[in-house]
C-alpha positions in Angstrom: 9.2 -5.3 -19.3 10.9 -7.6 -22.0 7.8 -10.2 -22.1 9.1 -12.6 -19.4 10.4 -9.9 -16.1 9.8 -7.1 -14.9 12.2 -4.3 -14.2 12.4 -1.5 -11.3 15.2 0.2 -11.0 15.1 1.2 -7.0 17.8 4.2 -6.1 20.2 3.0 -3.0 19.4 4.2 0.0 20.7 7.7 1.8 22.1 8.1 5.2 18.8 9.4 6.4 16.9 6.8 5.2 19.2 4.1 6.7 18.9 6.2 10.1 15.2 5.7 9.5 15.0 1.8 9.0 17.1 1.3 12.0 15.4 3.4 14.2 12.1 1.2 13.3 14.3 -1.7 13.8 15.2 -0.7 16.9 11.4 0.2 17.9 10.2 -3.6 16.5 12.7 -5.0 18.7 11.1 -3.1 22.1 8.1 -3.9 21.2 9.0 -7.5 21.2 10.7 -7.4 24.2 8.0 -6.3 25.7 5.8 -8.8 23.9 8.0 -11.6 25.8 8.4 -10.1 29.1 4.1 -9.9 29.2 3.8 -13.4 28.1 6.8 -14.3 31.7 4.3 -12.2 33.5 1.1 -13.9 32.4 3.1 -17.7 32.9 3.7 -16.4 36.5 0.5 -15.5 36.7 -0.7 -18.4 36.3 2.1 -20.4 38.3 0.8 -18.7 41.3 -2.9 -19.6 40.5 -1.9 -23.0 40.2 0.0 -22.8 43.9 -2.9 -21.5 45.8 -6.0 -23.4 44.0 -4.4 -26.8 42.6 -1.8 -27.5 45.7 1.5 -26.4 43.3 4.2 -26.7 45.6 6.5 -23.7 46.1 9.6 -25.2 45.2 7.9 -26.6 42.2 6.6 -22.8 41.7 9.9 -21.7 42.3 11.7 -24.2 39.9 8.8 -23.4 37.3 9.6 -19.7 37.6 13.4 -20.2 37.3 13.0 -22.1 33.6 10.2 -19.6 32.7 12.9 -16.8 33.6 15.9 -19.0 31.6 13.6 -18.9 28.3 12.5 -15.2 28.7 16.0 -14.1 28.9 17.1 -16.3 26.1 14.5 -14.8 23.2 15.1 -11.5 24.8 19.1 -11.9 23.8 17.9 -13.2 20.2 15.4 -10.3 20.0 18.8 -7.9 20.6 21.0 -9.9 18.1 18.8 -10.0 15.2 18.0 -5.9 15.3 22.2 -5.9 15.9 22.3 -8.3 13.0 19.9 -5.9 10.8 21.5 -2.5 11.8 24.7 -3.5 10.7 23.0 -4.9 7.5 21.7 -1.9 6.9 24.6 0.1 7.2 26.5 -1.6 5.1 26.5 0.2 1.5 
């Protein structure tokens, strides 16, 4: 402490711990994925709801589905290159 910072001097990280961190990476990145594959499930949920009760027609459902599909698998593939991203960040001493 010179009066204006603060100093902490933080040791660099072993090989275990960097095992560690990517490990928890790797588990916040499931846990995601399965975060967005239960919100496709609950949007086709409620496409089918909207089929039988509001008249949805099933080429509309279908078409609904599709997109629904499209976006899932597009923050899925972001999900897998951020935690790529991050392990190799971590690795790299």
């Amino acid at each position: 402490n010179n009066g204006e910072l603060i100093r902490c001097v933080v040791p660099p990280l072993t090989e275990e711990r960097r095992k560690d961190l990517i490990k928890k990476a790797k588990a916040t990145g499931e846990q995601t994925k399965i975060i967005i594959r239960n919100a496709r499930r609950d949007a086709f949920d409620i496409l089918k709801k909207a089929q039988k009760n509001e008249g949805l027609s099933e080429d509309t459902e279908k078409e609904a589905e599709e997109e629904v599909q499209k976006i899932t698998d597009k923050n899925i593939k972001a999900v897998d290159a951020l935690v790529a991203a991050k392990e190799k960040e971590i690795l790299t001493v």
